[in-house]
C-alpha positions in Angstrom: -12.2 -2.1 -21.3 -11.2 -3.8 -24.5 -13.7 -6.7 -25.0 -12.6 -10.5 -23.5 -10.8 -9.0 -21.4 -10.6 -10.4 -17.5 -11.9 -8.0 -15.5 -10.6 -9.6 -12.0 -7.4 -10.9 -11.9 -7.6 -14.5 -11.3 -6.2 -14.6 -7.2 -4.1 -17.3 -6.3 -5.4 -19.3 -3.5 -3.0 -18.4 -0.2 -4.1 -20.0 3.5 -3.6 -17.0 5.7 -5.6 -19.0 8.4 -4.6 -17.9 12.2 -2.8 -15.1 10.7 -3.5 -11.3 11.1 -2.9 -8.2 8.6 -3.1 -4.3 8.8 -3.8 -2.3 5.9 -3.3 1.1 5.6 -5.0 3.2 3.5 -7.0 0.6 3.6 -10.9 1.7 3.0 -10.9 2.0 -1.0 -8.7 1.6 -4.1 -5.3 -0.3 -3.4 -5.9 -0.6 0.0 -9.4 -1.9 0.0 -8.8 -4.2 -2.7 -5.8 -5.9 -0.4 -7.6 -5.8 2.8 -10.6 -8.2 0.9 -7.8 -9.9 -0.5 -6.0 -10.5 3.0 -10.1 -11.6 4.4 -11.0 -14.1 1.6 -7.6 -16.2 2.0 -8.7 -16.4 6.1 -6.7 -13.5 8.0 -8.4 -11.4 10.3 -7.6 -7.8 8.9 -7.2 -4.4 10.6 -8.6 -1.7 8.1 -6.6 1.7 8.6 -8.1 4.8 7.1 -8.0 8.4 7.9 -11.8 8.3 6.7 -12.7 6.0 10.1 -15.9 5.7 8.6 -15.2 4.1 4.7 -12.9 2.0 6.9 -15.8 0.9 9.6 -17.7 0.3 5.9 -15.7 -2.0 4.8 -15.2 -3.8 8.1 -18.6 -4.2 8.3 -19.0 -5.5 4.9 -16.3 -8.2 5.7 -17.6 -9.3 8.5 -21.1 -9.9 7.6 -19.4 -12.2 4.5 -18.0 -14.0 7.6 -14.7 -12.5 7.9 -12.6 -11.3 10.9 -12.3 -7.5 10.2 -11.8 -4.1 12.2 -11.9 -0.7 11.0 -9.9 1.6 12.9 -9.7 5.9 11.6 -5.9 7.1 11.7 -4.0 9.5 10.3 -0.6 8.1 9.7 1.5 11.0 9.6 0.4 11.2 13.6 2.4 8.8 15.1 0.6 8.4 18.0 -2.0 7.4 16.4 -0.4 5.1 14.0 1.1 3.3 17.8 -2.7 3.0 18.9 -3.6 1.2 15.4 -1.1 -1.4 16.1 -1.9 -1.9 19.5 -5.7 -1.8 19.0 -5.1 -4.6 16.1 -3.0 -6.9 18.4 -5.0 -6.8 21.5 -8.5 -7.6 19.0 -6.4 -10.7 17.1 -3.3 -11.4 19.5 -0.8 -10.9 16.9 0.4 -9.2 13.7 1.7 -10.9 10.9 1.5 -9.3 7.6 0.8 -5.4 7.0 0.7 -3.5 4.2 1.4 0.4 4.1 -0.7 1.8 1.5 -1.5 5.3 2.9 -0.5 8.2 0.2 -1.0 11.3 -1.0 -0.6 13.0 -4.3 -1.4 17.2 -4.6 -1.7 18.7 -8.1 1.5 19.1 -10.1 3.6 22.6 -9.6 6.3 24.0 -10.5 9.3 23.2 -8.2 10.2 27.0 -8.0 6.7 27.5 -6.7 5.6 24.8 -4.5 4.8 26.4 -1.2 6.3 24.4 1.9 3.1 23.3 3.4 2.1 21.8 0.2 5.9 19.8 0.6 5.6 19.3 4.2 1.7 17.5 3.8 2.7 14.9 1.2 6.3 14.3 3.3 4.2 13.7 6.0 1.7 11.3 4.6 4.1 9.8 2.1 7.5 9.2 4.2 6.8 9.8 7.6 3.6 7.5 7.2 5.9 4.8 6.4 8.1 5.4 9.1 5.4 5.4 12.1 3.9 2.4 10.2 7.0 0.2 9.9 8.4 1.3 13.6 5.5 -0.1 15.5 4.5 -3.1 13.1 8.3 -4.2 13.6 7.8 -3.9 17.7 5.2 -6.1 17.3 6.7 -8.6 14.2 10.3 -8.0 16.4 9.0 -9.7 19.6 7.0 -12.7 17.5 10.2 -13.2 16.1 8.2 -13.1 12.3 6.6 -11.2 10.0 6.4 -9.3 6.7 5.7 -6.0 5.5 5.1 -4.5 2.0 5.7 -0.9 1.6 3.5 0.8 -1.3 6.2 2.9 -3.3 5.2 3.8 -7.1 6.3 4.4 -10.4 7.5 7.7 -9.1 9.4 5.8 -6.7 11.8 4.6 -9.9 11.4 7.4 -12.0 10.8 11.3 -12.1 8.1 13.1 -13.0 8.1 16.4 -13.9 5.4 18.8 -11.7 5.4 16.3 -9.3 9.3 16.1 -7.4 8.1 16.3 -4.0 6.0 12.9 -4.0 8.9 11.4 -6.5 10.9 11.7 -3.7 8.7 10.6 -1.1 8.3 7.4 -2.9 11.9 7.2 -4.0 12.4 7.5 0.2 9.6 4.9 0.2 12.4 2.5 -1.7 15.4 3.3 1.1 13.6 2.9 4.2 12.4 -0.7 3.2 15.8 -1.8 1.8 17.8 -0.9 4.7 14.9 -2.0 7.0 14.9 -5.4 5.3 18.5 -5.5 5.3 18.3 -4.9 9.5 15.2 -7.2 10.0 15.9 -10.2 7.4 18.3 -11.9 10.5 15.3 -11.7 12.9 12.6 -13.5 10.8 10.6 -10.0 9.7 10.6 -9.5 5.6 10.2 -6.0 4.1 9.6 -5.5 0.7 8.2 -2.8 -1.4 5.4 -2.5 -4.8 5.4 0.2 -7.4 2.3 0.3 -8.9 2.1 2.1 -12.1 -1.1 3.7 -13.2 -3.6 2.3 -11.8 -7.9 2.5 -11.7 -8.4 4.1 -8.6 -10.6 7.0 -6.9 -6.9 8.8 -6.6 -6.6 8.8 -10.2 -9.7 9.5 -11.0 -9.3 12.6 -8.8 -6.3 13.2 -11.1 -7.9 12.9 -14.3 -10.9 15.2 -13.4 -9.2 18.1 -11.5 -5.2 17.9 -11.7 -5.1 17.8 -16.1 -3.9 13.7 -16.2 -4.3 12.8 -19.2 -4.7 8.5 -18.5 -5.1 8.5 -22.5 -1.3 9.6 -22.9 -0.1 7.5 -19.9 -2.0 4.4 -21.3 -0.6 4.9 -24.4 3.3 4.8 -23.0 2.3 1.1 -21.4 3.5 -1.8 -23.1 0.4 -4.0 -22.1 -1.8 -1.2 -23.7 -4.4 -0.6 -20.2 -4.2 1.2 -16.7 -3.9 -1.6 -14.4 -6.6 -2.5 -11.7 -7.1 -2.6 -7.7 -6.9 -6.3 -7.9 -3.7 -6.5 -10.1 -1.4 -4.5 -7.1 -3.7 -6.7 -4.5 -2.4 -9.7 -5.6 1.3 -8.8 -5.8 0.9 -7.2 -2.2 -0.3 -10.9 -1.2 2.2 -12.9 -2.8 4.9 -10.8 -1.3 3.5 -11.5 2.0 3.2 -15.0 2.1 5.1 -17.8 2.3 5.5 -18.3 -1.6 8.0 -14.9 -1.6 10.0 -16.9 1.5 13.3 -16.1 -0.1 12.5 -12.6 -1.0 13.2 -8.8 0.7 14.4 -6.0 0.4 12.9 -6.0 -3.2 11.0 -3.2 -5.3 8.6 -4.9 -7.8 7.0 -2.9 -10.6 4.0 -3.7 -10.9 2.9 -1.2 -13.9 2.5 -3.1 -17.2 6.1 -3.0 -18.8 6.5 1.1 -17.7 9.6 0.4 -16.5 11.1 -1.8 -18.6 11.4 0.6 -21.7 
């Protein structure tokens, strides 16, 4: 980290008082830095993992800082499960207001002509049909309220390619369609749906990358216009203004949040 440099994003203040979030992927990197986020501006906070334990963690941590939080172990690409989530989170805090599906995957890069199908059918299943269970029952919930709003984690591979690496491209590029034509179905009801595309960003995912799969974060940093991976905090804080209040007039949107990336 170049020196003088922030190392937290300065958070604006939002009053999520009364309110109630779910956060999936929820118990570390992205997902954990949005789920603190979502407790320090006041909402209680359902903390979805498929590690039930890093998610109780956290919980725990939250609450003894005086926070309403819950940790809750699912894997999202079993629906069932993803249904009891939401229903556990509304009976412990009556309603659900904002949620923000995080969960993802990302397997080492193959070749397309040899990626085996269970390899394509895991990250489908975490990536896409994650999304799918998540949105269906947080919008049964957010339907009968008659509000709510939902941010969708897509990616930089949800705009662009990436060579080795077509079958989570297109998970995330999927990512992009089911939130626009959700938001387009949901907008006349009260219930926003919008989606962020994080670039590179400092997380135990990418740190997995860097030490086993051959990223090279010194070439990706180096094709960045603001010249650093971004941070946990940096996504957390798009995630928060796109759930409150403040992004009132906006859905249906895909927001790069990646340092310039996409703008080249």
């Amino acid at each position: 980290m170049a020196t003088g440099e922030r190392e937290h994003v300065v958070m604006v203040r939002y009053d999520f008082s009364g309110k109630v979030a779910l956060v999936t992927g929820g118990s570390a990197g992205i997902g954990a830095a949005a789920a603190r986020a979502f407790a320090e501006a006041g909402a209680a906070v359902a903390i979805v993992d498929v590690d039930g334990f890093a998610a109780q963690d956290l919980a725990e941590q939250l609450t003894a800082e005086g926070h309403r939080a819950l940790g809750l172990p699912c894997d999202v690409s079993d629906e069932v499960r993803v249904a009891n989530a939401v229903d556990v989170t509304v009976r412990s805090f009556g309603r659900l207001d904002m949620a923000f599906n995080n969960a993802g995957i990302m397997l080492p890069p193959v070749d397309d002509a040899d990626e085996p199908a269970n390899a394509f059918d895991k990250i489908v299943a975490v990536n896409l049909r994650g999304v799918w269970a998540s949105m269906k029952y947080e919008l049964a919930q957010m339907r009968r309220q008659g509000s709510g709003s939902i941010v969708n984690c897509s990616s930089l591979g949800g705009l662009v390619g990436g060579a080795g690496r077509s079958t989570y491209h297109a998970t995330k590029h999927g990512v992009l369609g089911q939130t626009k034509s959700a938001a387009l179905q949901y907008g006349p009801v009260g219930i926003r749906i919008n989606a962020i595309c994080p670039g590179t960003i400092d997380t135990p995912m990418v740190a997995r990358m860097t030490a086993s799969d051959g990223f090279d974060a010194a070439a990706a940093i180096a094709q960045v216009p603001i010249g650093r991976i971004g941070r946990a905090d940096e996504i957390a804080a798009a995630v928060l203004w796109l759930a409150s209040d403040a992004a009132s007039y906006v859905t249906g949107v895909a927001l790069p949040v990646d340092g310039g990336y996409t703008a080249q």
